[in-house]
C-alpha positions as CSV (number, residue, x, y, z in Angstrom):
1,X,31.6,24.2,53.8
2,X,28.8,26.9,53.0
3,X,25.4,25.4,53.6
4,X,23.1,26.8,50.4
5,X,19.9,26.9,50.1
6,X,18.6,25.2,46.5
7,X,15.3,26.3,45.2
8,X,14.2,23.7,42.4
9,X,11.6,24.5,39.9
10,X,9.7,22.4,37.9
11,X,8.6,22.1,34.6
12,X,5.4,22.8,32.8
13,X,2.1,21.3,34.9
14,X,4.6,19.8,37.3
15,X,4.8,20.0,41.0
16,X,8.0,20.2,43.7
17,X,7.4,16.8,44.3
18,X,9.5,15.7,40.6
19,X,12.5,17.1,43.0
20,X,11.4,14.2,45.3
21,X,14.9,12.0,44.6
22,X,17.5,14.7,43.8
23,X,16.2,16.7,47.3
24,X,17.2,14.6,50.1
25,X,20.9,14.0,48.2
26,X,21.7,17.6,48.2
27,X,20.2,17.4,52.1
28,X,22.4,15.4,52.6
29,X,25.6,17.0,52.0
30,X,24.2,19.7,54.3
31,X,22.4,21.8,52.4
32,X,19.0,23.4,52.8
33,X,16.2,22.6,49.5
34,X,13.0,24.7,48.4
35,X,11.0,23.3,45.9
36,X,7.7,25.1,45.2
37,X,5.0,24.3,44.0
38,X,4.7,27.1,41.2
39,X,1.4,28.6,40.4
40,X,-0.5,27.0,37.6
41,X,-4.4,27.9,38.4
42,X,-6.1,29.7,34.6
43,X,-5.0,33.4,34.1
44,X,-1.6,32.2,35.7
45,X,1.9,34.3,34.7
46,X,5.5,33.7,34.8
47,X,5.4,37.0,36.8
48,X,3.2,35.5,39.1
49,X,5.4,32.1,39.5
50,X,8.3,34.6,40.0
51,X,6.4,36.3,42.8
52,X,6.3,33.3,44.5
53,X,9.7,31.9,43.9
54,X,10.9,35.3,45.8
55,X,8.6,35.2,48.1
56,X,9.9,32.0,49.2
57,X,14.0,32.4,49.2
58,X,14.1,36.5,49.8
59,X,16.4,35.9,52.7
60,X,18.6,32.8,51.3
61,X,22.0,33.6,50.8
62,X,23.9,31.7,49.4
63,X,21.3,31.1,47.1
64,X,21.2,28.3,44.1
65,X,18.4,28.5,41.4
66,X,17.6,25.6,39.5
67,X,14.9,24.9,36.6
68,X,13.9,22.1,34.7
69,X,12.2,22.7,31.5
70,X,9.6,25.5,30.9
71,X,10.5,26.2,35.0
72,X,13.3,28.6,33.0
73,X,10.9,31.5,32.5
74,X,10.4,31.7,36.2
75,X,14.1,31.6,37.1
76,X,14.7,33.9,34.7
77,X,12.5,36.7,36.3
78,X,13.2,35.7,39.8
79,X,17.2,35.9,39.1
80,X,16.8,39.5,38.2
81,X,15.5,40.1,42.1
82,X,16.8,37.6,43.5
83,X,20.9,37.9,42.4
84,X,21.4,34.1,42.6
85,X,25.3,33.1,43.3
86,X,24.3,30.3,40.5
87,X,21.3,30.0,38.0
88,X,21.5,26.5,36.9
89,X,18.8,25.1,33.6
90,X,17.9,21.4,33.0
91,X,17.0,20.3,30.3
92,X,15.2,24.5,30.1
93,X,13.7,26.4,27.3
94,X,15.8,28.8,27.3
95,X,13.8,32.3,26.5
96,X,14.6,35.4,24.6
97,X,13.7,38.5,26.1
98,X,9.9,39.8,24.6
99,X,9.6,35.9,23.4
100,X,6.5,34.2,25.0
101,X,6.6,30.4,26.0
102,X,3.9,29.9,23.2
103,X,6.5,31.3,20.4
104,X,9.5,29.6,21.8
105,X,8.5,26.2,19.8
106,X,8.8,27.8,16.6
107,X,11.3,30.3,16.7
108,X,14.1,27.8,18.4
109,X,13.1,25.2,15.5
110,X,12.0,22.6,18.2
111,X,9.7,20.9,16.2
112,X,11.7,20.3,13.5
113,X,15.0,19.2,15.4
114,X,12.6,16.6,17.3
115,X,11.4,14.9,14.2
116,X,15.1,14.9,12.5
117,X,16.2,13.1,16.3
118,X,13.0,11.1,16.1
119,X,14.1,9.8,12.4
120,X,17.6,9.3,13.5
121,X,16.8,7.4,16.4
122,X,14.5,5.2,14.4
123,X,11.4,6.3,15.8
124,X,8.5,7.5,13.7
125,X,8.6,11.2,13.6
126,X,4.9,11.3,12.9
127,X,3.8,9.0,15.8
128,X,0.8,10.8,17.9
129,X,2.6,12.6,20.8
130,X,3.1,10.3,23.4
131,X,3.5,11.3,27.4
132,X,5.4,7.5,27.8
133,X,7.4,7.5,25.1
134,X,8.4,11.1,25.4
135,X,9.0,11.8,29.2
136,X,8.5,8.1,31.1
137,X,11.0,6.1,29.1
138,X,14.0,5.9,31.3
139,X,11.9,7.0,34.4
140,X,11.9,3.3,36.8
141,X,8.3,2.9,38.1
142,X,9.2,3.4,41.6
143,X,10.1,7.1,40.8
144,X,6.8,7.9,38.9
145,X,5.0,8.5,42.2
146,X,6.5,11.7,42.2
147,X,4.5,12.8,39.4
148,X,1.6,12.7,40.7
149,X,-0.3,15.5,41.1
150,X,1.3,16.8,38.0
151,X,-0.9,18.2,35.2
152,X,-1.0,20.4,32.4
153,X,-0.1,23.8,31.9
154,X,-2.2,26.6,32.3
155,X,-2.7,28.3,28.8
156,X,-2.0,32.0,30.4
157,X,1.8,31.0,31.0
158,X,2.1,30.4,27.1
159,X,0.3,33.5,26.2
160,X,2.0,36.7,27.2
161,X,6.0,37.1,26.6
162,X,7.8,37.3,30.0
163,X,8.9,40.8,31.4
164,X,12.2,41.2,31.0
165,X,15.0,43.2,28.9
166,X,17.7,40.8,28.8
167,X,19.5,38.0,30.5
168,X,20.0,38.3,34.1
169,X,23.4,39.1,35.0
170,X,24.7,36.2,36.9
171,X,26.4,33.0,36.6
172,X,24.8,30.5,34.6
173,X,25.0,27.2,33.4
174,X,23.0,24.9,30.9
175,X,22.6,21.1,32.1
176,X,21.4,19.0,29.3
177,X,20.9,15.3,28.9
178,X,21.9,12.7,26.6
179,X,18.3,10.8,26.2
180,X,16.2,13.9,26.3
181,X,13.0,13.2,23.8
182,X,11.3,16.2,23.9
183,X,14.3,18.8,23.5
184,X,17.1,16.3,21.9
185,X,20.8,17.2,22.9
186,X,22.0,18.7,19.7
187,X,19.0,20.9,19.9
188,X,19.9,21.9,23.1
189,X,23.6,22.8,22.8
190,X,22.3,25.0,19.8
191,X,20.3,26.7,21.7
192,X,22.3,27.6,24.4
193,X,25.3,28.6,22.5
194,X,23.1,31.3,20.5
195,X,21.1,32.6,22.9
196,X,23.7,32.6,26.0
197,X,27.4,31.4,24.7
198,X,27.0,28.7,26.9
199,X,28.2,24.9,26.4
200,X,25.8,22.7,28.4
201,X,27.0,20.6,31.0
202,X,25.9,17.0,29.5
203,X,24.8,14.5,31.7
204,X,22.7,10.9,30.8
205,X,18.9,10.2,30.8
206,X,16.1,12.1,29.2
207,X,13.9,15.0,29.6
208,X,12.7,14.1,33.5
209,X,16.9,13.8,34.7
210,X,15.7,14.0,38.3
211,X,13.6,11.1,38.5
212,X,15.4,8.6,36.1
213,X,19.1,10.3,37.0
214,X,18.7,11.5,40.4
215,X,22.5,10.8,41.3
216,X,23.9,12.6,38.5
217,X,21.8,15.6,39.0
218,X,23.1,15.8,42.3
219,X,26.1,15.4,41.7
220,X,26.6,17.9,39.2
221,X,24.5,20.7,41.2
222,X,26.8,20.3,43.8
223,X,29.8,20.2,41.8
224,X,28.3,23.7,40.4
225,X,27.7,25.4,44.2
């Protein structure tokens, strides 16, 4: 068996640490994990998270790429240097080239398909945003210590559009969860079939998989490689 090297990227005002339970199960079954803490300090760019992702896994080959959530607009430029064997999106904001993280909200209709799920699910759609009810509510309380440090995102990274002209030309697929809150699953699978022809992969739990699914994100990472 090839021994790859994962590098895992979180999401918005996240750390490496939200890895904390998926990392040692793809140690495990031999295999070598990165996950950075991505640069989040005020006047902070995707370019400069991709910098760093590159920095790090230059000289890893085989390499895996994996992103959770807004961590897609890093991947994205990194996988352009980088030539991944797999780029691999959780639960991801998928961009369009010249579309900044700030647009992406309305121009993939994500507001609107939250309330709809929201309505469906029973909830009240108008409900103040809530960080518990939106990202912790599958997440057990023993996992939640690998949040910590987490914080918000700096307003730079929504500001300018990323650099690049297109999707990067290699193998990609779209993991996407059943319970996801904050991007529901129909949204998802639109999204991923217009901007990239892609069906995602669908696995349970909701927008933090690798806390409150860690065994199923594993699993199908490894499946992927």
């Amino acid at each position: 068996m090839a021994v790859l090297t994962f590098v895992l990227l979180h999401g918005a005002g996240g750390t490496g640490a939200s890895w904390g339970l998926v990392r040692p199960r793809l140690e495990a079954a031999g295999h070598r994990v990165l996950a950075p803490d991505l640069p989040n300090h005020p006047g902070a760019t995707f370019g400069d998270q991709a910098d760093a992702v590159v920095a790090l896994a230059r000289d890893a080959d085989p390499l895996v790429l994996v992103a959770q959530s807004m961590g897609a607009y890093a991947a994205v430029l990194a996988a352009e240097r980088l030539a991944p064997a797999h780029l691999v999106l959780l639960n991801a904001m998928v961009p369009a080239p010249g579309e900044s993280a700030g647009d992406w909200w309305d121009t993939t209709g994500q507001p609107e398909a939250r309330r709809a799920a929201e309505r469906t699910a029973g909830r009240d759609p108008d409900a103040p945003f809530d960080p518990e009810a939106v990202f912790l509510h599958d997440v057990p309380p023993a996992a939640r210590r690998f949040l910590e440090g987490d914080g918000s995102p700096a307003d730079s990274l929504f500001e300018a559009p990323p650099p690049f002209p297109a999707w990067p030309d290699v193998p990609t697929t779209v993991v996407s969860t059943s319970g996801d809150r904050l991007f529901p699953l129909a949204f998802q699978q639109r999204v991923a079939r217009e901007r990239l022809g892609l069906d995602p992969v669908v696995l349970p739990g909701g927008h933090l998989a690798a806390l409150s699914q860690p065994d199923a994100v594993a699993d199908v990472l490894l499946r992927l490689a």
